[in-house]
C-alpha positions as CSV (number, residue, x, y, z in Angstrom):
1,X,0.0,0.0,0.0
2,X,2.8,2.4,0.6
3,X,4.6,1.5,-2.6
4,X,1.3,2.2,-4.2
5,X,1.2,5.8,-2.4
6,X,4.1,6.6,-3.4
7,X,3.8,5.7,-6.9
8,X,0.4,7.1,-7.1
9,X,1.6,10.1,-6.4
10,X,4.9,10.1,-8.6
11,X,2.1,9.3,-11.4
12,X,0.6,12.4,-10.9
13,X,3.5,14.9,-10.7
14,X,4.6,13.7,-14.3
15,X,0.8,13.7,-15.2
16,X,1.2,17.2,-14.3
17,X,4.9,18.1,-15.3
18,X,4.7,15.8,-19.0
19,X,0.8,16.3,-19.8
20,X,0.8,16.8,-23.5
21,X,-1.0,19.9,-24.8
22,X,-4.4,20.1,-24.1
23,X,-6.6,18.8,-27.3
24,X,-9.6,17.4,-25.3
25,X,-11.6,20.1,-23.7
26,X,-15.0,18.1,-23.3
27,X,-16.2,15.0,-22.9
28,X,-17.8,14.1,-26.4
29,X,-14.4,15.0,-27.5
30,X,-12.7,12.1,-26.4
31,X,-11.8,9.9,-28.9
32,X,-11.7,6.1,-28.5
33,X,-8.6,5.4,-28.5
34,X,-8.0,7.8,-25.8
35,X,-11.1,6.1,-23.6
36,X,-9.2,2.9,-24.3
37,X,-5.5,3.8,-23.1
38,X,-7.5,6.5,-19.5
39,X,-9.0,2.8,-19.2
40,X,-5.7,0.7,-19.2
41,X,-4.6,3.7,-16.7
42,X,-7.5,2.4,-14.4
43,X,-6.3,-0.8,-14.0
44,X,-3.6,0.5,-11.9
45,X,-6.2,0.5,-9.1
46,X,-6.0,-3.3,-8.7
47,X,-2.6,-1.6,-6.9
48,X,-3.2,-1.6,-3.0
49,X,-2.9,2.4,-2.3
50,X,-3.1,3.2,-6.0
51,X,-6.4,5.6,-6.5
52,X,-8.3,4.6,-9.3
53,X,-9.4,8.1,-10.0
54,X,-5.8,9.5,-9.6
55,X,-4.8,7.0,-12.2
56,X,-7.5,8.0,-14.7
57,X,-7.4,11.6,-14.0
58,X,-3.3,11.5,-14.6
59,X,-4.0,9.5,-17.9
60,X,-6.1,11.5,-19.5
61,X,-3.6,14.6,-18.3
62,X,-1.3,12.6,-20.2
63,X,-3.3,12.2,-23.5
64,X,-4.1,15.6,-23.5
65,X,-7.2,16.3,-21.8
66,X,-8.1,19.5,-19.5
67,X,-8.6,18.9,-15.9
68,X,-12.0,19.0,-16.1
69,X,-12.6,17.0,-19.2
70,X,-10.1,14.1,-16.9
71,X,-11.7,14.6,-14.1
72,X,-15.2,14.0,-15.6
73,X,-14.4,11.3,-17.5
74,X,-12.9,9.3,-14.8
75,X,-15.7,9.9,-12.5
76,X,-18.2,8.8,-15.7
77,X,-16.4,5.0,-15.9
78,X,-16.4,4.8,-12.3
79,X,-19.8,4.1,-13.0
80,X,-19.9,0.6,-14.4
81,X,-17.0,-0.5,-12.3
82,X,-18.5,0.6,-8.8
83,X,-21.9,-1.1,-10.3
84,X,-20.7,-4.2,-10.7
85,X,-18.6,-4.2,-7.2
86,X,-21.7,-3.5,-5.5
87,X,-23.7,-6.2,-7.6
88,X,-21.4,-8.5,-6.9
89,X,-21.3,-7.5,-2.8
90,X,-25.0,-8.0,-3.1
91,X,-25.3,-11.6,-4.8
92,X,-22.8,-12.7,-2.2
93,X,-25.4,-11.4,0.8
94,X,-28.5,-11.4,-0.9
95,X,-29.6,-15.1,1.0
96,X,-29.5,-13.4,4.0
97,X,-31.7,-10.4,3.4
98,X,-35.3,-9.6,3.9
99,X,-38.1,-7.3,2.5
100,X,-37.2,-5.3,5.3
101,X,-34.0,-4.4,4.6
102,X,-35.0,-3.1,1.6
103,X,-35.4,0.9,3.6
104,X,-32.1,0.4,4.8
105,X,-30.6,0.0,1.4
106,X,-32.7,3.0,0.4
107,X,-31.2,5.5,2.8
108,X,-28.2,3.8,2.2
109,X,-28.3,4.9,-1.6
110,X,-29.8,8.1,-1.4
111,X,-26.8,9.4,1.6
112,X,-24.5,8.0,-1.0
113,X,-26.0,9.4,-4.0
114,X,-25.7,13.1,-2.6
115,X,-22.5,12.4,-0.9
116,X,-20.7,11.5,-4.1
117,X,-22.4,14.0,-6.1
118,X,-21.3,16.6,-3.7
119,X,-18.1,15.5,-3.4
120,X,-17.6,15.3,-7.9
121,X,-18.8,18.9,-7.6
122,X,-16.1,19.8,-4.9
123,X,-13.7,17.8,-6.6
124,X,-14.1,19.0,-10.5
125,X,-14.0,23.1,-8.8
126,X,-11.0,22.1,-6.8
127,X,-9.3,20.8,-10.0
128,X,-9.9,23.8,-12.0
129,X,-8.4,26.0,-9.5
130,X,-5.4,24.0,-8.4
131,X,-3.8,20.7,-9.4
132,X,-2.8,17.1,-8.7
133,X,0.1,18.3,-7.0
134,X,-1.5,18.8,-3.5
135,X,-3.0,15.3,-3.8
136,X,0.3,14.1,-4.4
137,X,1.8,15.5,-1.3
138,X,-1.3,14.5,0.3
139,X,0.0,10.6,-0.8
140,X,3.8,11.7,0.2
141,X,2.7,12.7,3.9
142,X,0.3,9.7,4.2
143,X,2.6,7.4,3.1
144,X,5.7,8.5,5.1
145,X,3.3,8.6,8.3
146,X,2.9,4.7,7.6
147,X,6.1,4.4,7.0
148,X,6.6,5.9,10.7
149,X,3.8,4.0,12.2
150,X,4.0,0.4,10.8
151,X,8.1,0.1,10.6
152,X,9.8,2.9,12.7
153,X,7.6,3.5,15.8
């Protein structure tokens, strides 16, 4: 996990310094093979401590996308991966569930619904005023502090 901090972050100082020139300034401007290769970005995720929207965001950086334009897209093909994660968490508990439960998963939804929303509203502002940098320190103090706490202390 702290190897994947720390590379997280390294990721997104050269997404920053090595970002080619912005062509891509909205989403319907992506082109495939520019989906395809923020995708193959993603799967750098699967990497304990690697953020999956750090990866993507940095990718499309990389293939010449604004800040926005990354930040949506990554947030958009969340979608079908957080989907299926939560299918799949579901099929694996749904024997033990009743009609009951179904309110629970309603507030459940709803908290998250605004939460996330809120937070890709935050986020996509934040972006356009600053950059990855901060979150890359962010990874630098987070991961040295484990670093501290699991091997030093």
């Amino acid at each position: 996990v702290i190897i994947g901090l720390v590379a997280g972050a390294v990721l997104m100082l050269a997404a920053e310094k090595f970002a080619r020139k912005q062509t891509v300034d909205d989403i319907d401007s992506i082109t495939l093979s520019q989906a395809f290769w923020v995708g193959l970005f993603q799967i750098l995720s699967l990497w304990p401590g690697f953020s999956r929207s750090g990866s993507t965001i940095s990718g499309g950086l990389l293939l010449g996308m604004s800040r926005k334009t990354a930040a949506e897209f990554s947030f958009i093909i969340a979608v079908p991966l957080m989907s299926v994660a939560c299918l799949y968490d579901f099929l694996k508990i749904w024997q033990q569930l009743d009609i009951s439960d179904i309110k629970f998963f309603a507030i459940g939804f709803a908290v998250a619904f605004a939460v996330a929303y809120l937070s890709i509203v935050w986020f996509i502002s934040f972006l356009n005023r600053s950059s990855l940098a901060s979150f890359a320190i962010y990874r630098f103090i987070v991961a040295g502090f484990s670093v501290w706490y699991f091997f030093i202390r």
